[in-house]
C-alpha positions in Angstrom: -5.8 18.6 -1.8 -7.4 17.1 -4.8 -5.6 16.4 -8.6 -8.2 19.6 -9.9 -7.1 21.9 -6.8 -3.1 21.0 -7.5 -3.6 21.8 -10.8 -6.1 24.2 -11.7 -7.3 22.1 -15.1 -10.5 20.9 -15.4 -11.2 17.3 -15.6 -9.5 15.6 -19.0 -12.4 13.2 -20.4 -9.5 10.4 -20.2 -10.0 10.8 -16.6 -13.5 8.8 -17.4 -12.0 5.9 -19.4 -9.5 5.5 -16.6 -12.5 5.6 -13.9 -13.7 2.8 -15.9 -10.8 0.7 -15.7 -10.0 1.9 -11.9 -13.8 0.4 -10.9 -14.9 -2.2 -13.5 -11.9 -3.4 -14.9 -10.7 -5.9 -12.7 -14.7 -7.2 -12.8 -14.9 -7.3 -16.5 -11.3 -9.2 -17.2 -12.7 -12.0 -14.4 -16.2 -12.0 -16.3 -14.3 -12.5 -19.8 -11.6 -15.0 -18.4 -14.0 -16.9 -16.5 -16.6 -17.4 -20.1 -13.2 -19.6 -21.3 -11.9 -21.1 -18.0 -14.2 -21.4 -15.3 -12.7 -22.1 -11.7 -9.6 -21.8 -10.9 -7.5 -23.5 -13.5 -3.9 -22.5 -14.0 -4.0 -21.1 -17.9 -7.2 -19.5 -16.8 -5.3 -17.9 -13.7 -2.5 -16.6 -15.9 -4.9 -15.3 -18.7 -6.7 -12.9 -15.8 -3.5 -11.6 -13.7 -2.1 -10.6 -17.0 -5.0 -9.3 -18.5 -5.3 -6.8 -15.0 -1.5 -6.1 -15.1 -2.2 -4.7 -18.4 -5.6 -2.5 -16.5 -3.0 -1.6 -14.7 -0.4 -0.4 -17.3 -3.0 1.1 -19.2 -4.2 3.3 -16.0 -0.3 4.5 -15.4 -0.4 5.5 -19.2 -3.7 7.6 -18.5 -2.2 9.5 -15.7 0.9 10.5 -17.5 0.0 10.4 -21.3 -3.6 10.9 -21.3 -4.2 13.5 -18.0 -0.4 14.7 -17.8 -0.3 14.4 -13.8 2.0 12.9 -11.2 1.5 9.9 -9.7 1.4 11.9 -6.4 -1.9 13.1 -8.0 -3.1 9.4 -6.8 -1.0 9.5 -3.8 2.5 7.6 -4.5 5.3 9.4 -3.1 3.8 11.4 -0.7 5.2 10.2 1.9 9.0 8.2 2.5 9.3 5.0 2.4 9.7 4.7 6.5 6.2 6.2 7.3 4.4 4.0 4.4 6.3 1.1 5.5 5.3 2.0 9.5 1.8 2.9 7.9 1.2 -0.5 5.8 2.4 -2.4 9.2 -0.4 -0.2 11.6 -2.7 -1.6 8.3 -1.9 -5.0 9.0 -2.4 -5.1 12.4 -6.3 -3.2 11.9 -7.3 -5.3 9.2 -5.7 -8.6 11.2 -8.2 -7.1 14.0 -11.0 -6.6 12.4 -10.6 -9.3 9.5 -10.5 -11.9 12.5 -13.9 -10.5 14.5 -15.5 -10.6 10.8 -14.2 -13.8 9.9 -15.6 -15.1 13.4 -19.1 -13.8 13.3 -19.5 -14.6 9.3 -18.5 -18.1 10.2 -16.0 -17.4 6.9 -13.4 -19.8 5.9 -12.1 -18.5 2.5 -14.7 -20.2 1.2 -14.6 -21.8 -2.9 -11.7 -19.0 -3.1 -9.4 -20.5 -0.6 -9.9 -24.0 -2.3 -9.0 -22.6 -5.8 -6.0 -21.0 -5.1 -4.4 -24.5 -2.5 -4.6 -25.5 -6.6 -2.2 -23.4 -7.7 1.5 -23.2 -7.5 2.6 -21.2 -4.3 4.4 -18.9 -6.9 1.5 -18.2 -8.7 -0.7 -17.3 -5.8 1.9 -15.1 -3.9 2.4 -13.0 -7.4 -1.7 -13.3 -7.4 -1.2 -11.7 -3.6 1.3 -9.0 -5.5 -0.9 -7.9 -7.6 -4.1 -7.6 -5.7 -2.0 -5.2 -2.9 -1.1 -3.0 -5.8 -4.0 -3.4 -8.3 -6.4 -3.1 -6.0 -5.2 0.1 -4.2 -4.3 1.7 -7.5 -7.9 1.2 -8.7 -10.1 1.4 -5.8 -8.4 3.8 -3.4 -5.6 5.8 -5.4 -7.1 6.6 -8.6 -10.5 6.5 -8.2 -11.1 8.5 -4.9 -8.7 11.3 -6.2 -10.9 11.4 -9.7 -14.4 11.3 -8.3 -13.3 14.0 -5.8 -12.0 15.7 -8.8 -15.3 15.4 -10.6 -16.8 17.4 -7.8 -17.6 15.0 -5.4 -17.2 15.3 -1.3 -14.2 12.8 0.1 -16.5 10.6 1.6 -18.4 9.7 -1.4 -15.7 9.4 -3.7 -14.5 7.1 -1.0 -17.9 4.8 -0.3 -18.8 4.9 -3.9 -15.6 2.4 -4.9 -15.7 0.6 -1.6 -18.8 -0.7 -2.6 -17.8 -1.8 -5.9 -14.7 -3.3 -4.1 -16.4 -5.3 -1.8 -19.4 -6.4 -4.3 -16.4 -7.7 -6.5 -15.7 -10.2 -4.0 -19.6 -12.0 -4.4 -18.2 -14.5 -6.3 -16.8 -16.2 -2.7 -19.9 -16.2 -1.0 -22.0 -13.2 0.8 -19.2 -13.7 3.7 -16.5 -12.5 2.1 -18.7 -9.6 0.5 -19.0 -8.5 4.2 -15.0 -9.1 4.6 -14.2 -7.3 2.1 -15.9 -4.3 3.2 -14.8 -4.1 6.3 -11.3 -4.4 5.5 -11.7 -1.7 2.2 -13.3 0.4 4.8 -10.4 0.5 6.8 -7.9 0.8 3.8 -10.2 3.5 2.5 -10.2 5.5 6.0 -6.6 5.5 6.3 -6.5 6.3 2.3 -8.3 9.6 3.1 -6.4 10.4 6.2 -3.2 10.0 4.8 -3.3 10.2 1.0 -0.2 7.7 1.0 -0.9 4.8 -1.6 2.3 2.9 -0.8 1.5 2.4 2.5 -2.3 1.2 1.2 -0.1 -1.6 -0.9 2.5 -2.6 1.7 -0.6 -3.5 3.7 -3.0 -5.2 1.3 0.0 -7.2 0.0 0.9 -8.6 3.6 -2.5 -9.0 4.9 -2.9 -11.2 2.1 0.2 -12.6 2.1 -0.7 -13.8 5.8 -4.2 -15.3 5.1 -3.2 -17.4 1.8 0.7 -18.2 1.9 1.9 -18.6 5.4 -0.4 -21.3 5.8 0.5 -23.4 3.1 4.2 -22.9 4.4 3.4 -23.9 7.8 1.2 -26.7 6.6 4.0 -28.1 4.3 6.5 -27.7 7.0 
């Protein structure tokens, strides 16, 4: 069931600013950040995960303020916490599977990415990890495959349509990790549509990064 079907309303033109944010915010607050601190440098770090918190903040105000909906209108508490916790772990383990068969045949090492952030303090880069499981969901799956679906069109476009943005976002590592992150936003996307339970999309982003970028630095310092 889509927001316009649980509803009844027709599509409030906040709903188009908060598209905006959901697929080109994240793209525009690296652009701007990265004009004043190119690489990864630690003010320059903090200037961008704020600056997308706020994307964030601003798209929760939309919902409620702006389009007066629930935020099971973007899939958060649809389902309890023991199914989206079993469903983020069944996440894990397909994105581990298919991450690993990408990463092999795209010869991909984390590339300039994975150099950057062994720069930063482990703190910083697991509340970077934090924030991409739930930024990224919120924007890319969540909110924008429930609006574009509201806008009229079918689930699978509304669903390709911000994949693509998603994994284009990710050219600034290399063509490799274009190709990762298609893969895995396809299969966060397909289990999006199939169970409409954004929780359980975050829970699994989080700890798939979690396991590429921070267990090895705690293994390594160990």
């Amino acid at each position: 069931m889509t927001p316009s079907s649980a509803t009844g309303s027709k599509t409030s033109p906040v709903t188009w600013v908060g598209l905006f944010i959901a697929l080109f915010g994240i793209l525009i607050v690296r652009w701007a950040v990265s004009l004043f601190y190119p690489g990864f440098s630690f003010t320059g770090t903090l200037w961008k995960e704020s600056l997308i918190w706020l994307c964030v903040i601003a798209l929760l105000f939309i919902i409620r303020r702006g389009e007066r909906l629930p935020f099971s209108s973007i899939g958060l508490g649809t389902s309890s916490w023991k199914k989206s916790i079993l469903w983020g772990g069944i996440l894990v383990v397909l994105c581990g599977i298919v991450g690993s068969v990408v990463a092999i045949l795209a010869h991909f090492k984390g590339g300039e990415m994975a150099a950057g952030l062994a720069k930063l303090p482990l703190w910083l880069v697991i509340l970077i990890v934090l924030r991409a499981g739930i930024a990224e969901e919120l924007f890319y799956r969540g909110y924008a495959i429930e609006r574009l679906q509201q806008l009229g069109l079918n689930r699978y476009c509304a669903g390709v349509i911000p994949l693509l943005i998603f994994g284009f976002a990710h050219g600034t590592n290399g063509w490799a990790n274009v190709i990762l992150a298609l893969a895995l936003g396809a299969v966060f996307t397909a289990v999006y549509l199939w169970r409409r339970d954004l929780v359980a999309n975050m829970i699994g982003h989080f700890t798939i990064d979690l396991i590429a970028t921070v267990l090895p630095r705690l293994f390594s310092h160990s």
